[in-house]
C-alpha positions as CSV (number, residue, x, y, z in Angstrom):
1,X,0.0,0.0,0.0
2,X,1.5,3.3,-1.1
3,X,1.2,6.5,0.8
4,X,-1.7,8.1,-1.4
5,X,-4.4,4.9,-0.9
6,X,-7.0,4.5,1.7
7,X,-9.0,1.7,3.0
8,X,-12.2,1.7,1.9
9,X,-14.7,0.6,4.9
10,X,-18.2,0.2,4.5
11,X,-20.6,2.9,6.2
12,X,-21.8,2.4,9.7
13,X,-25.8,1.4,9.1
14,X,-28.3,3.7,11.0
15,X,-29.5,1.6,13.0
16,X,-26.4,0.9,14.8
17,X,-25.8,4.8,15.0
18,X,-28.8,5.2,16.9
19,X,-27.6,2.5,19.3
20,X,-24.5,4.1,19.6
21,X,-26.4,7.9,20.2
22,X,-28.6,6.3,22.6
23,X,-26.1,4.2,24.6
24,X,-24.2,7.5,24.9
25,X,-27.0,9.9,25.7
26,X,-27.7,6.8,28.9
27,X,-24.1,7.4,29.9
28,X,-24.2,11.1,30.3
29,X,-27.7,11.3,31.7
30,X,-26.4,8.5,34.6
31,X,-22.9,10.4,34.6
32,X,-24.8,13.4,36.1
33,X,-27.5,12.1,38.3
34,X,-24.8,9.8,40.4
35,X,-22.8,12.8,41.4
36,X,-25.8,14.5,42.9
37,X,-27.5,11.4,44.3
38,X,-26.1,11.8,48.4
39,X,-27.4,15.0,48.4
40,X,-30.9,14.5,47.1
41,X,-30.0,11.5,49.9
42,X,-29.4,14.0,52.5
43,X,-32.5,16.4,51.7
44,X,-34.9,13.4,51.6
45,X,-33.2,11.7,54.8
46,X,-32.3,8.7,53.1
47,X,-28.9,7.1,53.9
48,X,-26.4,6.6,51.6
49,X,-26.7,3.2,51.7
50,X,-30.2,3.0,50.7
51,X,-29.3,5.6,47.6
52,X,-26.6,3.1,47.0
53,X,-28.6,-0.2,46.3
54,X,-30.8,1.7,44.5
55,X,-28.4,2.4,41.8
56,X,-27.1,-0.9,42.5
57,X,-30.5,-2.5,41.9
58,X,-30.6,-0.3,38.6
59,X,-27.6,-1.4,37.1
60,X,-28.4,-5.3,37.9
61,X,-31.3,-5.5,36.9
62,X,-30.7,-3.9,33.6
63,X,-27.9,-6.2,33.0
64,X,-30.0,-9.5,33.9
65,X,-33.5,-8.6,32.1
66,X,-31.1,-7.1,28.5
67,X,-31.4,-10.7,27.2
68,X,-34.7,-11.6,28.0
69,X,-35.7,-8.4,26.6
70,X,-33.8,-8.7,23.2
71,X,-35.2,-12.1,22.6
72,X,-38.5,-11.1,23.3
73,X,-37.9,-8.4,21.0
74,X,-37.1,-10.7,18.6
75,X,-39.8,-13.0,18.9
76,X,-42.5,-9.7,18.8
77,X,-41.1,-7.3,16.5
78,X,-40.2,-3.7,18.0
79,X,-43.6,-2.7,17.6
80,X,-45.4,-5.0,19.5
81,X,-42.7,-5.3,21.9
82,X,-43.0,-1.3,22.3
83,X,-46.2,-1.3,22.7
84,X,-46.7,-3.8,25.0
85,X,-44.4,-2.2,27.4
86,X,-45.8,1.2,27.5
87,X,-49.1,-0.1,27.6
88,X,-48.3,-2.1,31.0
89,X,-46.6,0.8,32.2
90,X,-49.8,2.5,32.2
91,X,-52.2,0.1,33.8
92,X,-50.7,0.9,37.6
């Protein structure tokens, strides 16, 4: 390969940009709440512990429900899936 060529690499696909935006929007939005957390603790009386599972809690459950969710995903279509999420969020 001479100096003047350049690998040609296929374009990323949309979809996976959206992940990516999405992913990264997640980080930043959690990246600022957990800094302020103990002292939304402190005004509310809450102990640090309890703030502390919470987040805990968050970031388990998210990690053991992911594949359960993407197969079900699967199996629905996004639509459905969608839909039938929202829709059990508001029946409580």
């Amino acid at each position: 390969m001479t100096a003047g060529e350049h690998i040609s690499r296929p374009p990323i696909p949309a979809e996976l940009k959206v992940m990516i935006v999405s992913a990264f929007i997640i980080a930043i939005g959690f990246g600022i709440v957990s800094p302020i957390l103990p002292q939304y603790a402190s005004d509310f009386g809450v102990s640090a512990m309890a703030v502390s599972a919470v987040v805990s809690a968050f970031g388990l459950f998210r990690l053991l429900f992911a594949p359960a969710s993407g197969r079900l995903t699967q199996a629905l279509g996004r639509p459905r899936s969608t839909s039938s999420a929202s829709s059990s969020s508001r029946s409580r």
